[in-house]
C-alpha positions as CSV (number, residue, x, y, z in Angstrom):
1,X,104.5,88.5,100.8
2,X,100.8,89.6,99.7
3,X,98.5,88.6,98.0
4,X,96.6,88.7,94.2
5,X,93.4,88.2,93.1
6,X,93.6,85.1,91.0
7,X,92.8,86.1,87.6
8,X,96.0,88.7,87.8
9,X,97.9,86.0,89.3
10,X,97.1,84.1,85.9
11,X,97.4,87.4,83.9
12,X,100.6,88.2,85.3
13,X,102.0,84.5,85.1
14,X,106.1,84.8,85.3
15,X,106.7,88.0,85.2
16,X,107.3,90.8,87.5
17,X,105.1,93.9,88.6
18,X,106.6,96.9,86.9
19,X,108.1,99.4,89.7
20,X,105.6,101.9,88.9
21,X,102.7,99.0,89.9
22,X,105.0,98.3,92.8
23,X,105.0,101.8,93.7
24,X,101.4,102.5,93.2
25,X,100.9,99.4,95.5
26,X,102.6,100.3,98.7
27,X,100.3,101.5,100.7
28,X,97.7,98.4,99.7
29,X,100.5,96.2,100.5
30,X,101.7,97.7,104.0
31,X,97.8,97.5,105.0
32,X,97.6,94.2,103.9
33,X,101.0,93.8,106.0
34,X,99.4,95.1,108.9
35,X,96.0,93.3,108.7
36,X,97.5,90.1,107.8
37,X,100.7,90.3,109.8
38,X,101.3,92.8,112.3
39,X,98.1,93.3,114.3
40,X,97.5,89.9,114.3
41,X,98.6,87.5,117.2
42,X,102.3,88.4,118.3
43,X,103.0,85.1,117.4
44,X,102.3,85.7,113.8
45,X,103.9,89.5,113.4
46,X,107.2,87.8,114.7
47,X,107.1,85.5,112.1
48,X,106.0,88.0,109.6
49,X,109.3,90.0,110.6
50,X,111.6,87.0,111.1
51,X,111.0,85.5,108.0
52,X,111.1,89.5,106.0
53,X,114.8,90.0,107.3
54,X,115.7,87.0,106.6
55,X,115.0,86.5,103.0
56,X,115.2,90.3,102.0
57,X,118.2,92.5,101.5
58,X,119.8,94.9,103.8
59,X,117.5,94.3,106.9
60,X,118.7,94.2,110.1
61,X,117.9,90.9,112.4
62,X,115.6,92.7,114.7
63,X,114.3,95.1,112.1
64,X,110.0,95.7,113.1
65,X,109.4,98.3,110.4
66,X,107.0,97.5,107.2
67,X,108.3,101.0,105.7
68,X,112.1,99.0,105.6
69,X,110.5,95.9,104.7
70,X,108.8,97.5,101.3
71,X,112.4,99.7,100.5
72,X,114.0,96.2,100.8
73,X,111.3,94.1,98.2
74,X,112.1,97.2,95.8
75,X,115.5,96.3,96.1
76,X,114.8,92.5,95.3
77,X,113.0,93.4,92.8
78,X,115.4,95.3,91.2
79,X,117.7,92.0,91.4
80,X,115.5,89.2,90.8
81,X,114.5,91.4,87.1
82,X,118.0,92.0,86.4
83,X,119.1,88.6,87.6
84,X,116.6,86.3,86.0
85,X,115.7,88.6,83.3
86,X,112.1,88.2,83.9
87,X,109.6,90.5,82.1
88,X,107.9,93.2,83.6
89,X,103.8,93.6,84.2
């Protein structure tokens, strides 16, 4: 859903960002979001929302919010850690 320069990608390699890094990330992440996504061609932010509520927790099918979008990765983060036991970055 964003995305990372390549030598964190490598740095971070399996594991997760810690939710402090999430946190600290949002609003570089909802700009990306918006750059990327949602001020692009309609086509794309419909996408960019289809595909969101789709895979993410808790959204609703016609959900057009970013702010509900990043509540809902915290919660997948939350349960892919737990879930997988992956280690934190």
């Amino acid at each position: 859903m964003f995305p990372s320069a390549q030598k964190l990608n490598l740095e971070k390699s399996d594991k997760l960002a810690s939710n402090h890094r999430l946190q600290d990330s949002k609003e570089l992440i909802q700009h990306w979001w918006s750059h990327a996504w949602v001020l692009n061609k309609e086509h794309e932010e419909r996408r960019f929302f289809a595909e969101a509520n789709i895979l993410l927790p808790d959204l609703g099918r016609h959900n057009q919010n970013t702010e509900d979008i990043f509540e809902a990765l915290k919660l997948q983060h939350v349960r892919l850690r737990e879930m997988q036991q992956l280690k934190v970055w």
